[in-house]
PLY file of the C-alpha trace (Angstrom):
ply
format ascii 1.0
element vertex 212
property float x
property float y
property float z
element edge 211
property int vertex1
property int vertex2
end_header
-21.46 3.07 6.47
-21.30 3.66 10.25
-21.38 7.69 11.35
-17.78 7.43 12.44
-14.86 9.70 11.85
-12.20 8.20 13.48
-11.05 4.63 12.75
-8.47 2.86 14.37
-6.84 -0.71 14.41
-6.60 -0.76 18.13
-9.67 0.98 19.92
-8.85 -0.31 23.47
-5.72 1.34 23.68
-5.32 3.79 19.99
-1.98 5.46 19.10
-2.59 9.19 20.43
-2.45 12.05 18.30
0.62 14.42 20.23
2.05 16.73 16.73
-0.59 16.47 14.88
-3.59 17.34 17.73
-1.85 20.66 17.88
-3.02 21.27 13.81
-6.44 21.38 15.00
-7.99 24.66 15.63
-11.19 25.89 16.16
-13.79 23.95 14.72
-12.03 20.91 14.54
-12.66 17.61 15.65
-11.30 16.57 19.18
-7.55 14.67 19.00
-9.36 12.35 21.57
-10.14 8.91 20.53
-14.15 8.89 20.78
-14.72 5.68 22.93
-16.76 2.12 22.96
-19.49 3.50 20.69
-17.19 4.00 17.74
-15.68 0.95 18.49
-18.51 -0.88 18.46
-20.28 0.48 15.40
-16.06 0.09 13.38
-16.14 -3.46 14.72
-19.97 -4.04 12.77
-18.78 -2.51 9.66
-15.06 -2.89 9.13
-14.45 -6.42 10.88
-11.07 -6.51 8.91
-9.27 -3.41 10.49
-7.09 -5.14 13.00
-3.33 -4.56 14.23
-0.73 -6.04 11.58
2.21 -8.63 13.03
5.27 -8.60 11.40
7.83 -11.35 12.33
10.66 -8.92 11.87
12.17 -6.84 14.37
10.50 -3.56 15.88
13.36 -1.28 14.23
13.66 -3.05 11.02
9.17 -2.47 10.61
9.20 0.38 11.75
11.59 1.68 8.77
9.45 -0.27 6.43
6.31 1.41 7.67
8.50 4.91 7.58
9.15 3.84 3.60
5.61 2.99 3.08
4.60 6.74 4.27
7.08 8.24 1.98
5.75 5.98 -0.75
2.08 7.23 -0.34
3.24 10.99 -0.03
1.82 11.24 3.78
3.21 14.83 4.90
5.36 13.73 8.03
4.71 15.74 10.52
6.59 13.96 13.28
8.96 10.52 13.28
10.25 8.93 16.16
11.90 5.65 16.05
11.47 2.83 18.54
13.50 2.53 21.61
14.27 -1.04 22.17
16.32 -0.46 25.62
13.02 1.59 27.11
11.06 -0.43 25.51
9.11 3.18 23.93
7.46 2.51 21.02
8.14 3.86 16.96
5.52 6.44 15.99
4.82 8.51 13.06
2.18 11.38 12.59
1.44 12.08 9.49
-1.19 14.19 7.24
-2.99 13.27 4.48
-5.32 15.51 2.05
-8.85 14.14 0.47
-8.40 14.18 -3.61
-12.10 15.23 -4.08
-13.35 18.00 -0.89
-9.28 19.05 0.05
-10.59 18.35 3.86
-7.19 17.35 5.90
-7.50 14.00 8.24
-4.86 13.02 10.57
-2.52 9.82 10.78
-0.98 8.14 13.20
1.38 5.18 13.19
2.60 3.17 15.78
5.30 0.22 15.64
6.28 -1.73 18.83
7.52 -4.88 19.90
11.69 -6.58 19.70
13.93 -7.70 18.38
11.98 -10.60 16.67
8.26 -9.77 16.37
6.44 -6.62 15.90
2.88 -5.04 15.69
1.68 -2.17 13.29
-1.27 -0.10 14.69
-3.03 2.94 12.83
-5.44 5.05 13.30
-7.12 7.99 10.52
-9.06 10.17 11.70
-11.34 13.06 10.16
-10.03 16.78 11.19
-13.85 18.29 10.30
-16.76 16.47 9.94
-19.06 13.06 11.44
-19.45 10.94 9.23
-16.07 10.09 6.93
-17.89 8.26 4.72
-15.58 5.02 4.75
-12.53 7.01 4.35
-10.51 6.48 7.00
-11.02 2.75 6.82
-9.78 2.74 3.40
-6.34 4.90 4.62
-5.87 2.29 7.09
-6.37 -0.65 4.61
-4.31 1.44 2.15
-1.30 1.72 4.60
-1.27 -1.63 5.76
-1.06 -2.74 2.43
1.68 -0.83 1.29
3.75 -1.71 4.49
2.57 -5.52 2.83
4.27 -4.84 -0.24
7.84 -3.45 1.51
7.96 -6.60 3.44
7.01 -8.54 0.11
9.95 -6.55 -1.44
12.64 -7.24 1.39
14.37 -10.03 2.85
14.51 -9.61 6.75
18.10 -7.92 7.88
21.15 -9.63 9.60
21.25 -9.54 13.40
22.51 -5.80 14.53
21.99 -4.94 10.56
19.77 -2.52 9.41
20.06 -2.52 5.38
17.78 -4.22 3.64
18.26 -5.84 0.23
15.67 -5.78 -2.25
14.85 -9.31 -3.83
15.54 -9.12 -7.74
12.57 -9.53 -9.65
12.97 -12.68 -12.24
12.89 -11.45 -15.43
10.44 -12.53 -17.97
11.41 -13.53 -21.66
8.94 -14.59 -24.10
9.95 -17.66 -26.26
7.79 -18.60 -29.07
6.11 -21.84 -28.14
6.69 -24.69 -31.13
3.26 -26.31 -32.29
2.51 -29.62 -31.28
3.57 -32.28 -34.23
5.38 -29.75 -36.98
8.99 -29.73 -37.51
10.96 -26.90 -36.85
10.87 -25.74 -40.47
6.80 -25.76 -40.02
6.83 -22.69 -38.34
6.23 -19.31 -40.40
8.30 -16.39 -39.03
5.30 -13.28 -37.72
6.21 -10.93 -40.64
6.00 -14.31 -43.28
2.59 -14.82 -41.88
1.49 -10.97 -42.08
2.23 -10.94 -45.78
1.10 -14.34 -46.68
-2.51 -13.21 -45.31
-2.61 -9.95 -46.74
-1.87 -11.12 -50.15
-4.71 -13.63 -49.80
-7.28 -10.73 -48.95
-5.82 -9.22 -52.00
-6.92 -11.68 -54.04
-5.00 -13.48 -57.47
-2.95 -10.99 -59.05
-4.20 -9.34 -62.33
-2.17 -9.83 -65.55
-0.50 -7.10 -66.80
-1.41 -5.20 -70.24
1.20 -5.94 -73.01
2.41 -2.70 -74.04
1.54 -1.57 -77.47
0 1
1 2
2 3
3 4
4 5
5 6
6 7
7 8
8 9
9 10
10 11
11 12
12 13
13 14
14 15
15 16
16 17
17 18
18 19
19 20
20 21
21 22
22 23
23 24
24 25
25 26
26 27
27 28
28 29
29 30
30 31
31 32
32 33
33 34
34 35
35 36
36 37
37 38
38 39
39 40
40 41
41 42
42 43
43 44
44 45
45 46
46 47
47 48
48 49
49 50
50 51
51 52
52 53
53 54
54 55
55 56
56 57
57 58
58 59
59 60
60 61
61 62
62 63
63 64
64 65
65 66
66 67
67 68
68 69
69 70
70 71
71 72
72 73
73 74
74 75
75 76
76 77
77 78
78 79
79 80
80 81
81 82
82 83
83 84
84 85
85 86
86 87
87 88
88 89
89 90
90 91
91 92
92 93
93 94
94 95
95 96
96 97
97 98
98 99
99 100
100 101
101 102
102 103
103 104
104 105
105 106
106 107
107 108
108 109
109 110
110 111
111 112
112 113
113 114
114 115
115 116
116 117
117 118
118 119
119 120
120 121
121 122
122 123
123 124
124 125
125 126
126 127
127 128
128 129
129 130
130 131
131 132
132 133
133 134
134 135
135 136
136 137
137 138
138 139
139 140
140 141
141 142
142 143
143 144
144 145
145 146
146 147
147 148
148 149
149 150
150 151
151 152
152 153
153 154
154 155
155 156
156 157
157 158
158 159
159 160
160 161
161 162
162 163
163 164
164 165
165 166
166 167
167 168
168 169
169 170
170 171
171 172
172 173
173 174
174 175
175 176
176 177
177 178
178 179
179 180
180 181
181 182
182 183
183 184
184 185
185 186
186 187
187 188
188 189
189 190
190 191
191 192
192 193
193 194
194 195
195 196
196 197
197 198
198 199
199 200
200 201
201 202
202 203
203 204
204 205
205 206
206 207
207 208
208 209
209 210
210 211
């Protein structure tokens, strides 16, 4: 794994850190993006980091991504929808806490485009440390992902509409499948079949005494 920290799925230009940059105190890393080196040495090792196109509109995404954040219990620290007249872009800062060392790394989401395409960049970054040992490359896979499964969940919105419907999950029943060639008589209820095997590991009955 590269000696990175700070992982990104657009290095020429990455989302900035703005509310979150002002959580890092002495000792911290620097909110600045580190350059063409880290980009170079992400590029080598995680080739499959790259910005996410949605073919739904920048407002409708960038609720999706909002959901997706909620879903993975990100602490929000700032939200800020797109602006479609100014043409500003949808971003959300976020913080997220390692399960095994409690070390804090910083989030950043950023949604633009209109009102028929749009593009999802991230970029995780360690707060402390040089090497993140792969961990903000799996955030950013792990975010992507679950803005994946909220489009996978939701049919695109009307023009002007901004509910989305959830698509109802086909139910599953489980019919018992007739054997090839018997009748339908042939086939032995489950609770028949139970008792007809454990009275054969029983063995023939023995006779009773006669009574005397």
């Amino acid at each position: 794994l590269p000696e990175i920290n700070d992982v990104t799925t657009d290095p020429r230009a990455p989302p900035p850190f703005v509310a979150v940059a002002k959580l890092r105190g002495a000792g911290a890393n620097s909110p600045v993006y580190p350059g063409a080196a880290a980009a170079r040495l992400q590029a080598a090792a995680y080739p499959d980091v790259r910005p996410f196109i949605v073919n739904r509109s920048a407002e409708e995404t960038f609720e999706l991504v909002a959901e997706a954040v909620r879903r993975l219990k990100l602490r929000v620290v700032s939200e800020e929808p797109p602006r479609a007249r100014s043409g500003r872009p949808g971003i959300i800062e976020a913080v997220d806490r390692t399960m095994i060392v409690g070390l804090y790394d910083d989030v950043v989401i950023r949604v633009e485009g209109d009102q028929k395409r749009a593009r999802i960049d991230v970029r995780s970054a360690s707060r402390f440390g040089s090497h993140d040992l792969g961990r903000n490359a799996s955030r950013v896979r792990k975010i992507l992902k679950e803005v994946y499964a909220r489009l996978e969940a939701t049919v695109p919105a009307a023009p002007g509409g901004r509910i989305l419907r959830l698509k109802p999950r086909p139910r599953k029943t489980a019919v018992p499948k007739r054997p090839k060639g018997g009748d339908q008589m042939s086939v032995t209820p489950r609770i028949a079949q139970d008792r007809v095997q454990s009275d054969a590991q029983r063995g023939p009955a023995q006779k009773a005494k006669p009574r005397l």
